[in-house]
C-alpha positions as CSV (number, residue, x, y, z in Angstrom):
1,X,-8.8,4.2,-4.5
2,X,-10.7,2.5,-7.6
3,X,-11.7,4.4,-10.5
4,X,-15.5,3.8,-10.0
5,X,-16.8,5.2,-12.4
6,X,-14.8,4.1,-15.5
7,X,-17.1,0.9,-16.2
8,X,-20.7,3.1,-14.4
9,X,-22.7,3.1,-17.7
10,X,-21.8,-0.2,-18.3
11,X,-23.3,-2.2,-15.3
12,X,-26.7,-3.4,-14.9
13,X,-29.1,-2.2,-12.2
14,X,-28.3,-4.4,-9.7
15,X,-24.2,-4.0,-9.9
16,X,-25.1,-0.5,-9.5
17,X,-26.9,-1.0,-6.1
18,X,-23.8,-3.0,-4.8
19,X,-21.4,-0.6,-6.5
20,X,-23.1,2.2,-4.9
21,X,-22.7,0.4,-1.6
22,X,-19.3,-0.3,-1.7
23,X,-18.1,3.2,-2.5
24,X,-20.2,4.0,0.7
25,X,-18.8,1.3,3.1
26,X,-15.1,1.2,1.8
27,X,-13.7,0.9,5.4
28,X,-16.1,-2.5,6.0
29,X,-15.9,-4.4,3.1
30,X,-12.8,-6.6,3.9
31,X,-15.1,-8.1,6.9
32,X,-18.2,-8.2,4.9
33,X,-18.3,-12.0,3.4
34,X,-20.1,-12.4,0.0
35,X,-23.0,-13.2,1.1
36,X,-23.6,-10.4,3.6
37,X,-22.3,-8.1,0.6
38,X,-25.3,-9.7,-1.3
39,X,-27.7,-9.3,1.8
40,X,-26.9,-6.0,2.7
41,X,-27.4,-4.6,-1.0
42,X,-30.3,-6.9,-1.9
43,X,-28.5,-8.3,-4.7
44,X,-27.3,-12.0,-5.1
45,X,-23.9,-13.2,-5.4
46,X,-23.6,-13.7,-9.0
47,X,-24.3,-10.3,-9.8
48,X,-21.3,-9.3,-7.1
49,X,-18.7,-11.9,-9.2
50,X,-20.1,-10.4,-12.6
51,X,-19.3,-7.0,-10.8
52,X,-15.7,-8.1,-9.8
53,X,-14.9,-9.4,-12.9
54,X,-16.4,-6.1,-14.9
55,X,-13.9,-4.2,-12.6
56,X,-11.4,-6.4,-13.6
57,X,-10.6,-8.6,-10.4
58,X,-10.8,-12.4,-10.6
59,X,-13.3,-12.3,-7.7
60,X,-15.0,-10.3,-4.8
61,X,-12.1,-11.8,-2.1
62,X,-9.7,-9.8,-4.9
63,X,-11.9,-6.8,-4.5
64,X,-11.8,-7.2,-0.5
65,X,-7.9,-7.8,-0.7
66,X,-7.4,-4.3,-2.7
67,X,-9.5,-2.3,-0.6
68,X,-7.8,-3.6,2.6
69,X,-4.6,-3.0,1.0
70,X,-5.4,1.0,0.6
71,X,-7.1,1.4,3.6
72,X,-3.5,-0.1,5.0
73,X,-1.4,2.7,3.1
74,X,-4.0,5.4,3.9
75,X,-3.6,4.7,7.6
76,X,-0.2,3.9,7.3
77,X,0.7,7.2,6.5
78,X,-1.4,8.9,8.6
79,X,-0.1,7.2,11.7
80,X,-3.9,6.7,13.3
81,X,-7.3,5.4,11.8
82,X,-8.8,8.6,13.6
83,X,-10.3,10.9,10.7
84,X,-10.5,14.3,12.0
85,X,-12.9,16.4,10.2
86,X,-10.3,17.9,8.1
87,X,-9.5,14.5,7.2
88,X,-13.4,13.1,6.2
89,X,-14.1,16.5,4.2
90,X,-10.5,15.6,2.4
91,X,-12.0,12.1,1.9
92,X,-14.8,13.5,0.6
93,X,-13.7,15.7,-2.2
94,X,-11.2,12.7,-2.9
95,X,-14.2,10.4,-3.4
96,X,-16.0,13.4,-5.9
97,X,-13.1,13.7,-7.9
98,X,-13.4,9.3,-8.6
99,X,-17.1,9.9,-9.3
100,X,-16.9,12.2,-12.0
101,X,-15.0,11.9,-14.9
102,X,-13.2,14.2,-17.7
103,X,-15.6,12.7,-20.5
104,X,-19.3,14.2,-18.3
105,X,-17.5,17.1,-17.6
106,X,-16.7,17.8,-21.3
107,X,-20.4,16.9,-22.2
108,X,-22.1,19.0,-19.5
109,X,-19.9,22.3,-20.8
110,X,-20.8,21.5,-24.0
111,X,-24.5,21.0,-23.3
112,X,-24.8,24.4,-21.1
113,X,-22.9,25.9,-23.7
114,X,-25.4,24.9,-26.6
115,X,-28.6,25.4,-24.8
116,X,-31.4,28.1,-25.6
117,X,-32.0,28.5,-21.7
118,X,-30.3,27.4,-18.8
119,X,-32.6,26.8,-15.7
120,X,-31.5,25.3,-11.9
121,X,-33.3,24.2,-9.6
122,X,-32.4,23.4,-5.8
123,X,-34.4,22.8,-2.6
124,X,-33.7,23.2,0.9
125,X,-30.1,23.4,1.8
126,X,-28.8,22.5,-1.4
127,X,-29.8,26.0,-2.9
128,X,-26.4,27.8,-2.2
129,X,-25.2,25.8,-4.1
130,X,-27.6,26.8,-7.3
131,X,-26.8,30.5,-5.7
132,X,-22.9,29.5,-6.5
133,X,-23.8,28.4,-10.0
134,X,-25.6,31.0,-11.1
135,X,-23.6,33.5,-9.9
136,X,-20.6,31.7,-11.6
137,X,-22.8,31.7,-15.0
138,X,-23.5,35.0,-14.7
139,X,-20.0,35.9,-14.3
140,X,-18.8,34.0,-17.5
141,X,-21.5,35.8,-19.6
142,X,-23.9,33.0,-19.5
143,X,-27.3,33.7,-19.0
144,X,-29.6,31.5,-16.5
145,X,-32.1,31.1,-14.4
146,X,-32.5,29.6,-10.7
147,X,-36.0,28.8,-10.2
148,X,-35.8,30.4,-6.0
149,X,-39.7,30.1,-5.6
150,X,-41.2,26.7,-4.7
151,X,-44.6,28.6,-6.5
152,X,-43.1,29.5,-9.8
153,X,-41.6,25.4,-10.8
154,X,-44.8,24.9,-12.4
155,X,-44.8,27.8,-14.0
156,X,-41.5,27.7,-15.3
157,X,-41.9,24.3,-17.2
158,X,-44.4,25.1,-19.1
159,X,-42.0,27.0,-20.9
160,X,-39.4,24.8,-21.3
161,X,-38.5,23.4,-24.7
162,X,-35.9,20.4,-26.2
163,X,-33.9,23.4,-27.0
164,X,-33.3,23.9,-22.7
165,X,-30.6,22.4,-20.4
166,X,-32.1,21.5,-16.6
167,X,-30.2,21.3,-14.0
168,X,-31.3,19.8,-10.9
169,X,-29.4,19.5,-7.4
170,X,-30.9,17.1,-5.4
171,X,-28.3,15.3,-2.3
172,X,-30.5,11.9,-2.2
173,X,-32.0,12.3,-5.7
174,X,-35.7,12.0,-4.2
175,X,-36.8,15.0,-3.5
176,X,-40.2,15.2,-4.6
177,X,-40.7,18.5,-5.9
178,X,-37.8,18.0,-8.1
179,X,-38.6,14.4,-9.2
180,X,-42.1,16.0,-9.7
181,X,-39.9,19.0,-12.1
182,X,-37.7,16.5,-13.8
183,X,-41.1,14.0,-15.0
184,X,-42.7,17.1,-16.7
185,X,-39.8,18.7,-18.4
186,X,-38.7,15.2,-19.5
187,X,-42.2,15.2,-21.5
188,X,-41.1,18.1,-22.9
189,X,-37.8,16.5,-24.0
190,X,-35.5,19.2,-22.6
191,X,-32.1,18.0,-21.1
192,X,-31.6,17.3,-17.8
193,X,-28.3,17.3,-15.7
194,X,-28.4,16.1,-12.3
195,X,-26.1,16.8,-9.5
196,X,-26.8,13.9,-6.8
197,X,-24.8,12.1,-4.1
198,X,-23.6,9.0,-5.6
199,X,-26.6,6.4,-4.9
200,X,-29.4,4.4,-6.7
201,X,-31.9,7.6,-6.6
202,X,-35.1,8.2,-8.7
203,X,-33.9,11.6,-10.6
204,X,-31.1,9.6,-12.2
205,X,-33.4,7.7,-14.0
206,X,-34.8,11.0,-15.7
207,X,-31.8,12.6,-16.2
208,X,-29.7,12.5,-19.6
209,X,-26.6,13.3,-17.3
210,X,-26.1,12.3,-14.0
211,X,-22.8,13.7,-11.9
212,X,-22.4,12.5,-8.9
213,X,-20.8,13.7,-5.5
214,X,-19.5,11.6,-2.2
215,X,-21.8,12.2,0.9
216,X,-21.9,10.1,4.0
217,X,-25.2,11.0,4.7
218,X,-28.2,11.5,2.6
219,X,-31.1,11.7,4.6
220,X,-31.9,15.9,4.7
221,X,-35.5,15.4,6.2
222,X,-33.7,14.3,9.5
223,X,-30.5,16.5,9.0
224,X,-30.8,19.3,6.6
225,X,-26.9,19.6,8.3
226,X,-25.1,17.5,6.2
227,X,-22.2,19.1,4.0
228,X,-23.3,20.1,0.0
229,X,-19.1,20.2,0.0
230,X,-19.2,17.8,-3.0
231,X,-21.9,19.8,-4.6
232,X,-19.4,22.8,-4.7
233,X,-16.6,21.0,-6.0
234,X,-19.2,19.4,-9.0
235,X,-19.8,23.2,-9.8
236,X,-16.6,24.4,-10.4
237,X,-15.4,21.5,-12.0
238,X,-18.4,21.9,-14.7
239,X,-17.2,25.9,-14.3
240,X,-13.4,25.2,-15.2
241,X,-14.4,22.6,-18.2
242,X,-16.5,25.4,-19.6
243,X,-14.0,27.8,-19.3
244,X,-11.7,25.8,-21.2
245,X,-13.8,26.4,-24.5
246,X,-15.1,30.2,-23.9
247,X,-13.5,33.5,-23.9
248,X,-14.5,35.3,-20.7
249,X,-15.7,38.8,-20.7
250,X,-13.7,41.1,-20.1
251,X,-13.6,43.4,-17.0
């Protein structure tokens, strides 16, 4: 719908926050007013016109006139506003794909690719999906290592070096043990990729790469439920960029 995150590194703080927002609540903004925008994202409304503008719209009523407009088409040709869940997980992998962009792909590859030691970590239900990428790694010829065992995360960063890539997988970016992971391996000035849903979170702010997926829900204390489908999609996107610049092994 909007390519999100062409002007991302660019913003401040706060047009993050209501960027953030409006990626999540697409289908309300054309009945949200400025100033509820402002309320609801704990922002004010000049930093929601410097957002506009950055985007390149005159104002926020242009922003809420070119949402309305695609949510229009999108409904248009579906014939009904009802999403099925075929539907929302098709949303959602169309949201990832605006999140992430050709340019972090190419530097993640090239940063797994150049790293001493590879290590992922994942909590809870997200851990599949550090399952997937090692297994994928593996695969290529790349060696790794998923750190499985809550015990052994202290262990393991005391061996990291500047010379490591770390990659975290985290849906709402605050899960402690990780935030607690990414604090002490940033002292030790190693790398770290996050995979995160696409939010104002606390591991983005340690991270020297952040990619982000589309969820709807974040909250995995009260629903450890909620689809990692954008997790999978982040993997083998990074996957097929670094196949782009290796020669596989062989079978």
């Amino acid at each position: 719908m909007l390519d999100f995150m062409d002007i991302y590194d660019d913003l401040t703080e706060s047009e993050k926050k209501v960027l953030v927002y409006i990626v999540n609540h697409l289908e309300e903004i054309p009945y949200l007013t400025i100033n509820q925008l402002a309320e609801l994202s704990f922002v004010s409304k000049t930093v929601i016109i410097n957002l506009s503008q950055k985007m390149g719209f005159s104002g926020y009523k242009e922003i809420k006139f070119h949402i309305n407009q695609k949510i229009r088409e999108k409904v248009s040709k579906s014939g009904s506003d009802y999403q099925s869940v075929r539907e929302t997980r098709k949303n959602s992998i169309e949201k990832t794909f605006s999140l992430v962009s050709d340019d972090d792909l190419e530097i993640c590859a090239e940063e797994i690719l150049n790293a001493r030691n590879i290590f992922i970590m994942a909590r809870g239900a997200s851990k599949p999906v550090g399952y997937y990428m090692e297994h994928l790694f593996f695969s290529m010829g790349i060696h790794c290592f998923f750190i499985k065992d809550y015990n052994l995360s202290e262990t393991f960063t005391n061996l990291v070096t500047e010379e490591d890539i770390i990659i975290l997988i985290s849906l709402s970016g605050n899960t402690k043990k990780i935030i607690d992971t990414a604090k002490k391996v940033s002292l030790k000035k190693a790398r770290i990729i996050s995979l995160t849903s696409f939010q104002t979170n606390v591991l983005s702010t340690y991270s020297d790469l952040n990619l982000f997926c589309h969820s709807d829900e974040i909250d995995t204390k009260q629903n450890d439920l909620i689809s990692r489908l954008g997790f999978f999609l982040l993997v083998d996107l990074i996957i097929e960029t670094i196949k782009t610049k290796v020669r596989l092994p062989e079978n």
